[in-house]
C-alpha positions in Angstrom: 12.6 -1.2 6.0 12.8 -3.9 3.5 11.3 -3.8 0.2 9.8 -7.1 -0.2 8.3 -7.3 -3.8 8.2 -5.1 -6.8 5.3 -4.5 -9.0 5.6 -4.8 -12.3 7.6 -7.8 -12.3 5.8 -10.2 -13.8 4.0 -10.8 -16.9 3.0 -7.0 -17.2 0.9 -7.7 -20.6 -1.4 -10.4 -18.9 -1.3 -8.6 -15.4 -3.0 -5.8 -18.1 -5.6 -8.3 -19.8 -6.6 -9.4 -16.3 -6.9 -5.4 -15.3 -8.4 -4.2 -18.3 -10.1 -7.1 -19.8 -13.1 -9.7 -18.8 -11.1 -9.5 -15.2 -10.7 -13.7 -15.7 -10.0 -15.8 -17.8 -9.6 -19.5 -16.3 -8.3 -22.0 -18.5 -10.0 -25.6 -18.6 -11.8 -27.1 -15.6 -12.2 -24.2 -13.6 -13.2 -24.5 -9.7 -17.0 -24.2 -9.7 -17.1 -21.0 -7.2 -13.7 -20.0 -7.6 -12.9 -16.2 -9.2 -10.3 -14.1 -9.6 -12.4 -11.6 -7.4 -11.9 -13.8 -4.7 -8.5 -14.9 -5.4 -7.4 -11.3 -5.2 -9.7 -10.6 -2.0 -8.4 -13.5 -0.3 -4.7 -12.4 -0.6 -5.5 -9.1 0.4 -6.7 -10.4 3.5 -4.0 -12.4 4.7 -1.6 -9.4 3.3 -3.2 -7.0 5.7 -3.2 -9.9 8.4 0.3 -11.0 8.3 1.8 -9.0 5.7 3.0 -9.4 2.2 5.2 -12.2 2.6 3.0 -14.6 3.9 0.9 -14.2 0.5 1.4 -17.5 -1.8 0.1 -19.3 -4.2 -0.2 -22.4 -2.1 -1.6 -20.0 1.2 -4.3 -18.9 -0.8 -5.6 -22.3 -2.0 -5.3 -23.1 1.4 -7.5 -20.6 2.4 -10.0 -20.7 -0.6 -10.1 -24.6 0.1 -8.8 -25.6 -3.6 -6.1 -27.4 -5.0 -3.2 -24.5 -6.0 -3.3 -25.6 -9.6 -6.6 -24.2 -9.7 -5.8 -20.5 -8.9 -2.7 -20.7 -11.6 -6.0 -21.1 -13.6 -6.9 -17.3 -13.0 -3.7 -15.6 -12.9 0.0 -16.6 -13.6 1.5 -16.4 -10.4 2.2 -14.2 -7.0 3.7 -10.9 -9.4 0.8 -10.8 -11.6 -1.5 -11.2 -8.2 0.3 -8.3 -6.5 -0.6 -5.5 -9.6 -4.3 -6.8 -9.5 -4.3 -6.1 -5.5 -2.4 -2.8 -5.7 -5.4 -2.0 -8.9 -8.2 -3.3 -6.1 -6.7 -1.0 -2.9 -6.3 1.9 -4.9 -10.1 1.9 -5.9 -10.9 2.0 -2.0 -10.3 5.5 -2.1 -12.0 6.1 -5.5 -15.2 4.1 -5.2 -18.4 5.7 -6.0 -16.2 9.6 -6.8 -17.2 11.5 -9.2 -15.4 14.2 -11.2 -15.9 17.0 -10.1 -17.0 19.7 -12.8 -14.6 23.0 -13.0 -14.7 25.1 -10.2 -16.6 23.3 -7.8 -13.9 21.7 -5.6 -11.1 24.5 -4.0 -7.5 22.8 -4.6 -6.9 23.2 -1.1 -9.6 20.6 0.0 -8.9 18.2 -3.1 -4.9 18.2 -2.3 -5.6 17.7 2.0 -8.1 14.9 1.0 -5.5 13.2 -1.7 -3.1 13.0 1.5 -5.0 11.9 4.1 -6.4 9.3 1.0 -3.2 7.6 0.9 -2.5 7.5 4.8 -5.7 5.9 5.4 -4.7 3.6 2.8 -0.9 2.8 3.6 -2.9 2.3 7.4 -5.2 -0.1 6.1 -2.8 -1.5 4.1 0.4 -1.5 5.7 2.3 -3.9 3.1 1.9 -1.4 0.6 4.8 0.5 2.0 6.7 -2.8 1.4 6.6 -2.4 -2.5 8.4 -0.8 -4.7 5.8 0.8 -6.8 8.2 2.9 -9.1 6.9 0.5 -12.0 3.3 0.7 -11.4 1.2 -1.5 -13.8 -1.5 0.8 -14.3 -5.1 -1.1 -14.2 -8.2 0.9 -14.0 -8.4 2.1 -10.2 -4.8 3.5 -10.8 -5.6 5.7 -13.8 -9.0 6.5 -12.0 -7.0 8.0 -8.6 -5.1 9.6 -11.2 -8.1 11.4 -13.3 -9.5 12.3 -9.7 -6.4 13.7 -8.7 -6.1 16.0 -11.9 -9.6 17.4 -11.5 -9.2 18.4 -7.7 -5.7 20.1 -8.3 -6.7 21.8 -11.9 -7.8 24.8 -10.6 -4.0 25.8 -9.5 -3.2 26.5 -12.7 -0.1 24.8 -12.9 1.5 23.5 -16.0 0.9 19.6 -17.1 4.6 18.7 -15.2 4.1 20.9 -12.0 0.3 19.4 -11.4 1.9 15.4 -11.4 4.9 17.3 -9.2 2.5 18.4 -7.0 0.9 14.8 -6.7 4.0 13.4 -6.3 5.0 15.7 -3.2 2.0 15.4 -1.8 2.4 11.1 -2.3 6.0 11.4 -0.8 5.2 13.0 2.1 2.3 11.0 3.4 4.7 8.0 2.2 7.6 8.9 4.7 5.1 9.7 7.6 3.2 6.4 7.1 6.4 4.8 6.8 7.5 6.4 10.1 4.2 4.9 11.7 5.0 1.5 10.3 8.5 1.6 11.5 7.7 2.5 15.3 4.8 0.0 15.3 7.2 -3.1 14.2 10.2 -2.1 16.1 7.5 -2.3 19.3 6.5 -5.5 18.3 9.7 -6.6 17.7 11.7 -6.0 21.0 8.7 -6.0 23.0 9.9 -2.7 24.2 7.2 0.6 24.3 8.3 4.0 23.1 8.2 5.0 26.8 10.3 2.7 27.8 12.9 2.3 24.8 13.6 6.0 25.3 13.6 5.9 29.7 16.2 3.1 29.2 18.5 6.0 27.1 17.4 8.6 29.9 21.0 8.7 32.2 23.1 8.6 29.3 21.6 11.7 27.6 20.7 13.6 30.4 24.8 13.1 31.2 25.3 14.0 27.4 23.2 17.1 27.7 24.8 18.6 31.1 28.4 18.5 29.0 27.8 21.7 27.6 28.5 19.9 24.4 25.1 19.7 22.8 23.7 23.8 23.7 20.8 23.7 21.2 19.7 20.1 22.2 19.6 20.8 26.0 17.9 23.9 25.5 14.8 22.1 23.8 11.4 22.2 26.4 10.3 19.2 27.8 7.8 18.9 25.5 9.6 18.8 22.2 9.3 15.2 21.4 5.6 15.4 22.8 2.6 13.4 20.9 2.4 16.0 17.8 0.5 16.1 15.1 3.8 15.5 12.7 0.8 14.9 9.5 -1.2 17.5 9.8 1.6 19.9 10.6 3.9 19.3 7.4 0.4 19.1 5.1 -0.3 22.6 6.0 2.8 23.8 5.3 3.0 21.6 1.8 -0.4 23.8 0.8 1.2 27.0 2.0 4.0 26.3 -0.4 1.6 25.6 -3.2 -0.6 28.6 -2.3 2.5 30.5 -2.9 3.5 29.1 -6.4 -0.5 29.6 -7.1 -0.3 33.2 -6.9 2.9 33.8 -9.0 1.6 31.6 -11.9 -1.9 33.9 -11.5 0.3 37.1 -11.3 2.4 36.0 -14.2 -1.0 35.3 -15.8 -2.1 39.1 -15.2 0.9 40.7 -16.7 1.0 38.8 -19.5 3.9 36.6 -18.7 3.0 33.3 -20.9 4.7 31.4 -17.4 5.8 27.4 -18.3 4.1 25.9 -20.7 1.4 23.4 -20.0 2.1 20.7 -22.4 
């Protein structure tokens, strides 16, 4: 899959002002009614539509009924744009969260709803898994997800580098499966072609493949191995059972005495 944009890329020090400070600033004759609330909504809307690339300047006056001019007004161009709609998606999944004080949330529960947090989002949002976000200009609903993110995994008792590890893995993997979803939907759309059919078409020339003796471990599989399976739910458990086990060396380290990495 093709990476389309990069955030980042643009004017990172006004993309900030716009993130962190009055959220506008319009230069002269602004378009009575016009906001950079609804600049950024608008091209979120058409993004999720008909994805990332049919996002512009002049597609968004269009749709806002204004001259383009009028939106450079608000915000330099289509980069700075994309890091104040990455910001405004990633507060979907924090809106109206709390911290939770010490204690109170088990890590288990805070890491399963972090992952199924991000697949919702990369769902509702499927052009997000056509940036490269490795340069993430970080607004307020960033470091938010962040803080949130912290406080539900805290009680681990990692160190400071193994807790944003942890996120990270747990980021990745929903990444690849989301990615995975995206990928089958547009390669349907694409040909025209259904799974069901695709793979009936390949039917004769594996079922040859497999009686060849060749391939033992392949042709032994059940009939069911490539079933509808929960590939999402199964890997997440598995990812916690890992950390559970990490979990209870760092608290047996703790217990003898071992002073285990250090957190800074």
């Amino acid at each position: 899959m093709t990476t389309t944009e990069t955030s980042g890329s643009g004017d990172v020090a006004r993309s900030l002002e716009l993130l962190w400070g009055t959220g506008e600033r319009p230069t002269r004759g602004p378009k009575p009614g016009l906001s950079l609330d609804r600049i950024v909504t608008a091209a979120i809307t058409v993004a999720d539509a008909e994805g990332l690339a049919a996002v512009s300047m002049r597609r968004l006056a269009a749709e806002l009924g204004v001259g383009a001019m009028s939106l450079y007004r608000y915000v330099p161009g289509k980069a700075e744009l994309l890091d104040l709609m990455l910001d405004r998606v990633q507060g979907e999944a924090t809106e109206g969260a709390s911290t939770p004080p010490p204690g109170e949330i088990d890590w288990r529960e805070a890491m399963e709803k972090l992952a199924r947090g991000h697949l919702a989002q990369y769902r509702a949002h499927p052009w997000l898994l056509k940036v490269n976000q490795a340069r993430t200009v970080l607004g307020p609903s960033a470091v938010r997800g962040l803080e949130l993110a912290l406080a539900g995994l805290r009680g681990m008792g990692l160190s400071d580098p193994e807790t944003i590890s942890a996120i990270i893995s747990v980021q990745s993997f929903v990444h690849g499966i989301a990615q995975m979803e995206l990928q089958a939907a547009e390669a349907a759309q694409q040909t025209g072609l259904s799974d069901e059919a695709f793979w009936e078409g390949q039917r004769p020339f594996l079922e040859r493949a497999m009686m060849s003796g060749e391939y033992p471990l392949m042709a032994s599989l059940s009939k069911d191995a490539f079933a509808e399976f929960d590939h999402f739910g199964f890997g997440l458990r598995r990812l916690v059972a890992g950390f559970e086990t990490l979990v209870r060396e760092r608290a047996e380290q703790r217990s003898a005495g071992s002073p285990g990495p250090a957190s800074g």
